[in-house]
C-alpha positions in Angstrom: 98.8 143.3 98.4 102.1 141.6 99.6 101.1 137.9 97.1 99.7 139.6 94.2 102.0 138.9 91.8 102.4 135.4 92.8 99.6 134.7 92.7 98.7 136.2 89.5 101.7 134.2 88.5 99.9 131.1 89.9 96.9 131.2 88.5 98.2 132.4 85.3 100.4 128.6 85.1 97.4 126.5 86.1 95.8 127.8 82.9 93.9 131.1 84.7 90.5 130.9 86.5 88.6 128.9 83.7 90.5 126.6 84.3 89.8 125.9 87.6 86.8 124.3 89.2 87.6 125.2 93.2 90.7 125.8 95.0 91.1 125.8 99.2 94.1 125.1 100.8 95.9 123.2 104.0 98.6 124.2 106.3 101.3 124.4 103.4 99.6 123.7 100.6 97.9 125.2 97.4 94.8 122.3 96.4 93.4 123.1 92.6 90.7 121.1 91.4 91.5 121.9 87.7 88.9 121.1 84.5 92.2 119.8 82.8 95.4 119.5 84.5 97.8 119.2 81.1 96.6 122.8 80.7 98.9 123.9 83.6 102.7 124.7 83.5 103.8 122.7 86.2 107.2 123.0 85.2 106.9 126.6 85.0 105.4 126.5 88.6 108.0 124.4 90.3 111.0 127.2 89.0 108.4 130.3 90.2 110.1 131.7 93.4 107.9 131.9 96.2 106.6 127.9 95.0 108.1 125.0 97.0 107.0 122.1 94.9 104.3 120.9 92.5 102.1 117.6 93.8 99.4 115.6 91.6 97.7 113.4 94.2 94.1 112.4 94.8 92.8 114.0 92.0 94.2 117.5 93.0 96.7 119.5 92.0 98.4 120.9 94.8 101.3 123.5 94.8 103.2 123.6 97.9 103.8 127.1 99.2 105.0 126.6 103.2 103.9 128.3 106.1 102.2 131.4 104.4 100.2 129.5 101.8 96.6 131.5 103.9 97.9 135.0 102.4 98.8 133.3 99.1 95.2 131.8 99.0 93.6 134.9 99.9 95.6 136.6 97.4 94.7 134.2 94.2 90.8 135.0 95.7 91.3 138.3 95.1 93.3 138.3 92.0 91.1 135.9 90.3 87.7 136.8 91.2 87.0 133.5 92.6 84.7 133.0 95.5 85.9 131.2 98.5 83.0 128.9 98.0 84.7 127.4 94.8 83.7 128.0 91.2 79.9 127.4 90.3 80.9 124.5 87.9 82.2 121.7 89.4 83.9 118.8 87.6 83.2 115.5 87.6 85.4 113.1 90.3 88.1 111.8 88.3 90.9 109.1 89.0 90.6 105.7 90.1 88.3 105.0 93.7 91.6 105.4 96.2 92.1 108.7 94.7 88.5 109.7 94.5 88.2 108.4 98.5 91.5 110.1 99.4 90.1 113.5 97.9 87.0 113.0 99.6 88.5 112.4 102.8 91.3 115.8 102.6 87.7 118.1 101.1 85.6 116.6 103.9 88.4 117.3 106.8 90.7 120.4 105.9 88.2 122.9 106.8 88.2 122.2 109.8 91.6 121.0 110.6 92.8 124.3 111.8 90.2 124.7 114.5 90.0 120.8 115.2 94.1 121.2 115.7 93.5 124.5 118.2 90.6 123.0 120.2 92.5 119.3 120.9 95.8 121.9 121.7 93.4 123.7 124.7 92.2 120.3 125.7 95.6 118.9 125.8 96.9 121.5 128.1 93.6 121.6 130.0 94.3 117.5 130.7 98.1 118.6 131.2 97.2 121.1 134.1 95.1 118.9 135.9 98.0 116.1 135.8 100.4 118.2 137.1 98.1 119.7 140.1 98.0 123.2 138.8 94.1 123.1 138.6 91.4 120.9 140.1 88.5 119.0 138.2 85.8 120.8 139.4 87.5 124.4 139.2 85.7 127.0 136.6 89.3 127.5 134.7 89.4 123.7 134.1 85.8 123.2 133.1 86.0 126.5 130.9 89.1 125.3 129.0 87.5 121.7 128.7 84.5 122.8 127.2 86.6 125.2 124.8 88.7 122.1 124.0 86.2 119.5 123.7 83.5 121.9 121.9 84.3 120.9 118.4 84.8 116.9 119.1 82.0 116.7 121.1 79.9 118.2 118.5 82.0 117.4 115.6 78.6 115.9 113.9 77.5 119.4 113.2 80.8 120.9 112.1 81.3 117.3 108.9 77.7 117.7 108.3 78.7 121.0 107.1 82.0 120.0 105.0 80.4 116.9 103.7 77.4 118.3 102.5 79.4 121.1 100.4 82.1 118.1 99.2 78.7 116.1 97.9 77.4 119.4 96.0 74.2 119.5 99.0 73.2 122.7 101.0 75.6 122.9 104.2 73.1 123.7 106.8 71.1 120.5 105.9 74.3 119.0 106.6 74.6 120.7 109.6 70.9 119.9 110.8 71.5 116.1 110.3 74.7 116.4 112.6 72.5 118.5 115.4 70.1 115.9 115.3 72.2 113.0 116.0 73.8 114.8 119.5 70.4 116.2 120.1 70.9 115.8 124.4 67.1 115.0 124.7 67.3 111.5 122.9 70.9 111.2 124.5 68.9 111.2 128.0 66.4 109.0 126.4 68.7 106.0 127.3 68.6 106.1 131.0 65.0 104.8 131.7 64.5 100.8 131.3 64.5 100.0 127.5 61.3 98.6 125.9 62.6 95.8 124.5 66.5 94.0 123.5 67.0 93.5 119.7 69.7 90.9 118.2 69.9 89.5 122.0 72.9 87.9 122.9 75.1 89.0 119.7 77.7 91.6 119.3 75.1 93.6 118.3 72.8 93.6 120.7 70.5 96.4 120.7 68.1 97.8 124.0 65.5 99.8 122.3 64.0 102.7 124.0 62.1 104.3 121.6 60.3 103.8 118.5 59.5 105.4 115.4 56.1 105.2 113.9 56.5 102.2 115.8 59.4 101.1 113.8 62.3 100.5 117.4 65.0 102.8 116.7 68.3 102.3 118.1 70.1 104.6 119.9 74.0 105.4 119.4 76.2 108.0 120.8 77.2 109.9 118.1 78.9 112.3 119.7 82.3 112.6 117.6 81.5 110.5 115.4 82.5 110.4 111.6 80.9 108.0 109.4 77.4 108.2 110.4 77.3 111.7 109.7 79.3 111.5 106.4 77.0 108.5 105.1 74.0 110.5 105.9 75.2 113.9 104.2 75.8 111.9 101.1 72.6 110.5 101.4 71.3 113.8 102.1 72.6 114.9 98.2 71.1 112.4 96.1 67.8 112.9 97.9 68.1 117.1 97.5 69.2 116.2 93.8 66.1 114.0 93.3 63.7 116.7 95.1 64.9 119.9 92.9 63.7 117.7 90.0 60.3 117.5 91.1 59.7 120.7 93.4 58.5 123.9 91.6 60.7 126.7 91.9 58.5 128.8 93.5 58.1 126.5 97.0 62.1 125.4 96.5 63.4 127.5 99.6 61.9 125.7 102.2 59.9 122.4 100.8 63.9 121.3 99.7 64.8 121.4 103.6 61.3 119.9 104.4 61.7 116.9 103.0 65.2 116.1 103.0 65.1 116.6 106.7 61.8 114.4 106.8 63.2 111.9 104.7 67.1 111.4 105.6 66.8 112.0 109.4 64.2 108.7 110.9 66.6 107.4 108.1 69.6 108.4 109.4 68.5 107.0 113.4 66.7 103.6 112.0 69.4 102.9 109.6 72.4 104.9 108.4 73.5 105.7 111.9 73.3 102.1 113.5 74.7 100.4 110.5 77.5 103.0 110.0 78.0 103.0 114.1 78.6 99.5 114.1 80.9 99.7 111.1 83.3 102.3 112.8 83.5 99.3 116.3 84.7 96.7 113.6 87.2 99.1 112.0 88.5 100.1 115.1 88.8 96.4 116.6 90.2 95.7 113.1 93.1 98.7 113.7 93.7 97.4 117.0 93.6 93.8 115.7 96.8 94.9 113.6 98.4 97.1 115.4 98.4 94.3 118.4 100.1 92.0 116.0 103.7 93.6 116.3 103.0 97.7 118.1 106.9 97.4 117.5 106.6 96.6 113.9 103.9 98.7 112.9 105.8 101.9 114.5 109.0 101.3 113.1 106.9 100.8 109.5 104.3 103.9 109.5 106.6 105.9 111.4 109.5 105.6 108.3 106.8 105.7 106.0 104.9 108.8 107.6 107.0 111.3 105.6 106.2 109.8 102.1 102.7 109.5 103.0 102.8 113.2 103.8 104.5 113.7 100.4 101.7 112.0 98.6 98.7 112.9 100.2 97.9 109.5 101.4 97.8 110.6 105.6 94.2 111.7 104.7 93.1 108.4 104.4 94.3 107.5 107.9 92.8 110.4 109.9 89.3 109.3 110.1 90.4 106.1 111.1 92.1 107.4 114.2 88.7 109.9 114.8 86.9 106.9 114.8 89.7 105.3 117.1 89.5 107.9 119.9 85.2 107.8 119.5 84.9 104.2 119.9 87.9 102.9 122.0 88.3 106.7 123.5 92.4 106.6 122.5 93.9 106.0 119.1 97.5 104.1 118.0 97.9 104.7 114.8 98.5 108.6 114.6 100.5 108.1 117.5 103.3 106.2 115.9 104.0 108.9 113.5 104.3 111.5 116.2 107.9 111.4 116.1 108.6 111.9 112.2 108.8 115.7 112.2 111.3 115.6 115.3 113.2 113.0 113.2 112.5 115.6 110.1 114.3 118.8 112.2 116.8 117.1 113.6 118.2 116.0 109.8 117.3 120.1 108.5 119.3 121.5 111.7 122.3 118.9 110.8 121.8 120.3 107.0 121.6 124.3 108.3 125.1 123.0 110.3 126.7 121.6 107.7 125.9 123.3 104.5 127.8 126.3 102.7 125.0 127.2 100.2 124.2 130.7 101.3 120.6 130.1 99.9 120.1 126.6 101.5 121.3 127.8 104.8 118.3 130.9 104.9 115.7 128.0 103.3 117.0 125.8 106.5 115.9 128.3 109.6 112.1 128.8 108.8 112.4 125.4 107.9 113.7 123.8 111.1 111.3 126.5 112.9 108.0 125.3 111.4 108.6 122.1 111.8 108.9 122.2 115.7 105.3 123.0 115.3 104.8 120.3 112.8 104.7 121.9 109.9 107.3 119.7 107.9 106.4 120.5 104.3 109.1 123.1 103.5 111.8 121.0 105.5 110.3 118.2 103.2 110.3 119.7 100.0 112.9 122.7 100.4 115.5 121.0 102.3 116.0 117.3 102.8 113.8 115.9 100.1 116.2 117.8 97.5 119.5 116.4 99.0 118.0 112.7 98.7 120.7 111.9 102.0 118.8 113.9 104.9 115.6 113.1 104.1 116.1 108.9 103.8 118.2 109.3 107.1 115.3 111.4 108.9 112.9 108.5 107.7 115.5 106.0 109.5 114.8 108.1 112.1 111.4 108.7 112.6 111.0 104.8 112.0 113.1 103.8 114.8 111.1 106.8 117.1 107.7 105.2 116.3 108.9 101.5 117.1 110.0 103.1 120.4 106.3 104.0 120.7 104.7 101.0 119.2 106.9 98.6 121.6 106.0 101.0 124.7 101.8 101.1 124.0 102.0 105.1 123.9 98.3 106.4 122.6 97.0 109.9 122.0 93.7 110.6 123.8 92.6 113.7 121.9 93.0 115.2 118.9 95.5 118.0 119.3 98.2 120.0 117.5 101.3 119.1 115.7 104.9 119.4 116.8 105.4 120.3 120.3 101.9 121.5 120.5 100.7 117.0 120.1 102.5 116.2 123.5 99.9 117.4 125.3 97.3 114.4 123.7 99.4 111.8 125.4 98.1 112.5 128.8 95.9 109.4 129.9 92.4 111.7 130.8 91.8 109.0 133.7 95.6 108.2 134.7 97.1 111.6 134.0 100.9 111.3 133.1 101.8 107.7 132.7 105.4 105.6 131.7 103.6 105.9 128.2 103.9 109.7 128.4 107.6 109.5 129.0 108.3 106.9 126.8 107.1 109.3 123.7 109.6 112.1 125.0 112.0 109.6 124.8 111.2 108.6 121.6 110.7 111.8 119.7 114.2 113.0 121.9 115.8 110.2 119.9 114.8 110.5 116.9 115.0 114.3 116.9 119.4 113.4 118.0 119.5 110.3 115.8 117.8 112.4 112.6 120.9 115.1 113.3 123.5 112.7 113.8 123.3 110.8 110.8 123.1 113.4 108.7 125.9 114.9 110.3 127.7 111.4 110.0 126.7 110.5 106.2 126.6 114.3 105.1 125.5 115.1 101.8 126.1 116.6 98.2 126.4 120.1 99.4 126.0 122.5 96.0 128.5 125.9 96.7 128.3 128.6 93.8 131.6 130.3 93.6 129.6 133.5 91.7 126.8 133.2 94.6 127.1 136.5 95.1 127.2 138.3 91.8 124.8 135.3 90.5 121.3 136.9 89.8 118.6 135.2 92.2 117.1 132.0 91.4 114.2 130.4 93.2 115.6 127.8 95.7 113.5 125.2 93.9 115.3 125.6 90.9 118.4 125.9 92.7 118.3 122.6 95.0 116.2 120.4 93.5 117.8 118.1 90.8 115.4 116.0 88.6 115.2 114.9 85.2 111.8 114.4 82.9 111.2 111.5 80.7 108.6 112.5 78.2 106.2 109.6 76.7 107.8 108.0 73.7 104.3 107.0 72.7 100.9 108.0 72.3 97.9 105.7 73.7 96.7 105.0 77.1 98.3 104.8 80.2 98.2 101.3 81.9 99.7 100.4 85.5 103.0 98.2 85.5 100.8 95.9 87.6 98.5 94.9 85.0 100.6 94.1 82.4 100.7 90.2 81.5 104.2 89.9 82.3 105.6 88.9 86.0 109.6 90.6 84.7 107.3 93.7 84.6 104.8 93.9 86.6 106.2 92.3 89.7 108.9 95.6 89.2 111.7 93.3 88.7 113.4 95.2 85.5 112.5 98.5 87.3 109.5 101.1 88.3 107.4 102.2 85.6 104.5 102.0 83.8 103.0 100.8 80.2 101.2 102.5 77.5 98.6 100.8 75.1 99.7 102.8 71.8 97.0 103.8 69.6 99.9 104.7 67.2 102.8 102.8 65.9 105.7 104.9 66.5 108.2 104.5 69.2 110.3 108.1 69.8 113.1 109.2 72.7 111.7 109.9 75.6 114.7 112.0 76.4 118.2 112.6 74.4 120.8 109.9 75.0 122.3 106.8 73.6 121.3 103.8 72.2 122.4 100.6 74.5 120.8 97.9 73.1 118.4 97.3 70.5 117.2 93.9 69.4 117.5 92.3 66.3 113.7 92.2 66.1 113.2 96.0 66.8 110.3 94.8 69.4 112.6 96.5 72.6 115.5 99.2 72.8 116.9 100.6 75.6 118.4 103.6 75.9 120.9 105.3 78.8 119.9 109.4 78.9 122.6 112.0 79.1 121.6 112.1 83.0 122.7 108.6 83.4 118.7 107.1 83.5 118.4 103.9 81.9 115.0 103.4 79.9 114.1 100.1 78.3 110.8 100.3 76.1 109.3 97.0 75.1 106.8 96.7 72.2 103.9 94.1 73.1 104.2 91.0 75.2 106.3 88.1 73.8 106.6 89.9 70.1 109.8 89.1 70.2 108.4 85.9 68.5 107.3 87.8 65.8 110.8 87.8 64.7 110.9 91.0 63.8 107.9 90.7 61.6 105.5 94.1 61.4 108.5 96.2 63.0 111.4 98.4 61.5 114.1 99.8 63.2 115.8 103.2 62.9 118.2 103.5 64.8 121.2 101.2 65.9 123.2 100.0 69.1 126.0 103.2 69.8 123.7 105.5 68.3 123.7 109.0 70.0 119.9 110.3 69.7 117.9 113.7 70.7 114.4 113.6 72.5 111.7 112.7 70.2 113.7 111.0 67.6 111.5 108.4 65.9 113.4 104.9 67.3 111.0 102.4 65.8 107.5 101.6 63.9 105.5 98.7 64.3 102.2 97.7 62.9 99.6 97.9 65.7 96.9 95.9 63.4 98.5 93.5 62.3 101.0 92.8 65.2 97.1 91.9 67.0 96.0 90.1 64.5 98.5 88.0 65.0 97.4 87.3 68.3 99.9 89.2 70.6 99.4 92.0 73.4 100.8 95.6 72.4 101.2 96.9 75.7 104.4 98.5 75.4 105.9 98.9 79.6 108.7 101.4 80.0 110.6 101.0 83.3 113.8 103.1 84.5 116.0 99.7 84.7 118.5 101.5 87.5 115.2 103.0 89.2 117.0 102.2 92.9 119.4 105.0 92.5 116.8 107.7 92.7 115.2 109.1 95.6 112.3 108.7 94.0 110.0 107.4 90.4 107.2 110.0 90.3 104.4 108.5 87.5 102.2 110.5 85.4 98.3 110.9 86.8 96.9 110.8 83.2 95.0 108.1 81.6 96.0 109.3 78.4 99.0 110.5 76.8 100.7 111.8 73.5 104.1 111.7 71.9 106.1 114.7 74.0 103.9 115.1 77.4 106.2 114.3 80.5 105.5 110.5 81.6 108.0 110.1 84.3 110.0 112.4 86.7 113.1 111.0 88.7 114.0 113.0 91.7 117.8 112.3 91.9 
């Protein structure tokens, strides 16, 4: 097996299968839902060859592989025993509710995303053939290919009633049942004859009811492609499995289980869930459009530049069922649309780097690089190439920003779901219009930001690293190699508090600098990282300190204790002192420093914070003297 050691070496660092509660995986990436994610070397991951990067996002821990990561996953099945399925046990969702909804979102829609990506690819170039005269409308080759391409969306109902279910912890063909039900063709058809009566006559919502149930009017959506009816339902679905496994004897489980979920969740699902949900998905996409029609211009040049780091955080899953919903209820969508341009922007800086560089090792990382990501596949351009060089990839953001304000400013929409890179040009042909001035205005746009990604980076170059020894060096992985980064470790243990929370505007506004703040549970202030001492106050309440790396830290003891005048603290080290990680700086007297009336939430901020590419925060909400707090990527 070609993966077997790495991914013995994988699972091994993540603290070995008991650690883990399931593990599936995207197009690049690696996503662990671990029992306890301080088990896992992640520094030890991040230098392993064959391992792009390390990401803690959503409440996942994800290890970027690239363009192979389907061997690699199929490999750590194997070598771990674990079932595709996931682990039996399942932990508890942890994190705050954006991170619990954006891991809901990436478990409910990754399954699917490589099939969803293939069929809106054969739809595309079904719509593409037809604009172009190569095939007629009524031809068997076109309806063929547009009924493979519009098989999943049409019926994509069935396919989330699936995911959801398993992502809620409910059987999958329940799920699926639910979803079959609601694009059921005979109550589709039901809609055509005169209705009975109108409900909620002359509102937005107005309702023509066609049939009833047990006499109770049920109103009838189109929920083919829809999203959130299905999802609601499936969660619904759960609780009310859940509830019936209490009460139902084992030996009728099999089938009373089905019975009554189905009986109960879907008249539910038509008379309630589906209308209410259905109606929820119009306002959210007049609400997109309501936005996006402020400034098209503004908002391209803004997600587009943004796109990347969205990517690099996880947060794009929280904007794909918006534009689902888009394309269901307004038949196109904007918002994806605007970022279409950010991998062109992406390759055009990685070819510029594969130009320019002398790094033997960066050169061969650039090529599959630069090749994926014509496909769309940016993640090892991101995290191999331009992310490491800091330069490349804030001049490919430059880029793609001024590529989607191109598109805002011009209206350009996708009108299908489709594939990425090259393979998403396609879903800009207009279905009723065929190829339209928006159409060419996207080529335009991704054409520039493609050449304008290249030539800044060819104009504002970067720090190119060139080993002498290269040759007689011993290999290293290209991680370890290009990407520069330093590690503050927490100087105290307690809780973990966000820099917006704490009762001071200096700090939580992010004036002094990016951060965060730590309620200590004990009174001892340590090094976060070896250095000197720059300035220490009389009253011992604040010191900062510049690392050997050049990071400035300032650590400040409570809010306004500098009042205390020095009361219930002692200092231990002095302004000029040179100091090692973990050296005790200060004590302070957490009981009586309250008593006194004062708040000991002790912020820590990187003061010179705007000379890194980036402030990566701990996901914990708890740490201890020595665990790493804050990464800077230089």
């Amino acid at each position: 097996m070609k993966y077997e050691q790495l991914a013995k070496d994988i699972l091994k660092n993540v603290g070995g299968t008991e650690n883990i509660n399931s593990v599936f995986h995207c197009i690049t990436r690696l996503r662990f839902k671990l029992k306890d994610e301080k088990i896992a070397n992640t520094e030890a991951l991040e230098k392993m060859d064959g391992v792009i990067s390390v990401i803690k996002s959503g409440g996942q821990y994800q290890v970027v592989i690239g363009n192979h990561v389907p061997d690699v996953y199929k490999a750590v099945l194997e070598v771990g025993g674990i079932s595709a399925e996931g682990n039996a046990e399942e932990a508890v969702p942890s994190g705050n509710i954006f991170n619990r909804f954006i891991d809901m979102i990436s478990g409910i829609f990754t399954p699917i995303l490589g099939v969803l990506a293939a069929t809106g690819m054969i739809k595309g170039f079904a719509a593409m053939f037809l604009a172009f005269g190569w095939i007629s409308a009524d031809s068997g080759t076109y309806n063929i290919l547009y009924a493979a391409g519009d098989s999943l969306f049409y019926f994509l109902p069935i396919f989330l009633g699936y995911t959801a279910a398993k992502k809620f912890k409910g059987t999958p063909f329940i799920g699926m049942a639910i979803g079959a039900a609601l694009v059921y063709p005979t109550l589709s058809g039901l809609t055509a004859a005169d209705p009975l009566y109108t409900l909620f006559a002359g509102t937005i919502f107005e309702s023509p009811i066609h049939v009833t149930f047990l006499g109770i009017p049920v109103i009838l959506m189109s929920y083919s492609s829809s999203v959130i009816p299905i999802i609601i339902s499936a969660w619904f679905a759960s609780k009310v499995e859940k509830w019936l496994r209490g009460i139902i004897p084992d030996v009728v489980k099999t089938f009373l289980i089905p019975f009554f979920t189905l009986l109960i969740v879907v008249p539910l699902t038509f008379l309630v869930i589906g209308p209410i949900a259905t109606w929820a998905g119009q306002l959210l996409g007049a609400g997109t459009m309501w936005v996006y029609n402020l400034s098209p211009m503004i908002a391209g040049l803004l997600l587009g530049a943004f796109w990347q780091v969205f990517v690099i955080f996880g947060l794009h899953w929280g904007l794909i069922p918006i534009a689902i919903n888009n394309l269901t209820t307004l038949g196109y969508d904007p918002v994806l649309s605007m970022s279409f341009a950010a991998s062109f922007a992406q390759i055009g800086a990685v070819l510029a780097v594969l130009i320019r560089t002398k790094n033997k090792k960066l050169k061969s990382l650039s090529v599959p690089a630069f090749v994926s990501g014509i496909f769309g596949v940016t993640e090892p351009a991101i995290y191999g190439v331009t992310l490491p060089l800091k330069k490349p990839f804030i001049m490919s953001c430059i880029a793609a920003g001024i590529g989607g304000g191109i598109i805002g400013f011009a209206g350009t929409k996708t009108y299908m779901m489709g594939g990425l890179g090259i393979f998403g040009i396609p879903t800009f042909i207009n279905p009723g219009s065929g190829v339209d001035s928006s159409f060419w205005w996207m080529l335009i746009a991704i054409a520039i930001a493609f050449v304008l990604g290249f030539v800044l980076v060819m104009i504002t170059g970067f720090k190119d690293k060139v080993d002498a020894t290269e040759e007689a060096a011993p290999q290293v992985p290209e991680t370890e190699t290009l990407i520069e980064r330093e590690t503050l470790v927490s100087p105290i243990t307690g809780e973990v508090v966000s820099l917006t929370n704490v009762k001071d505007e200096a700090f939580s506004s992010g004036a002094l600098g990016r951060g965060l703040a730590i309620l200590p549970t004990e009174g001892k202030l340590f090094a976060p990282a070896s250095g000197t001492v720059t300035t220490i106050f009389p009253t011992g309440h604040a010191v900062g300190i510049t690392t050997n790396d050049g990071a400035e830290v300032l650590m400040h003891v409570g809010m306004d204790t500098v009042q205390l005048e020095g009361k219930f603290f002692t200092a231990h080290v002095k302004q000029g002192d040179k100091i090692e990680a973990g050296q005790l700086l200060t004590e302070f007297n957490i009981e009586e420093i309250t008593k006194a009336g004062y708040d000991i939430t002790t912020p820590i901020v990187v003061t010179n914070s705007s000379q890194y590419l980036d402030v990566l925060i701990v996901d914990e909400n708890t740490v201890k003297v020595g665990d790493r707090l804050i990464t800077l990527v230089i």
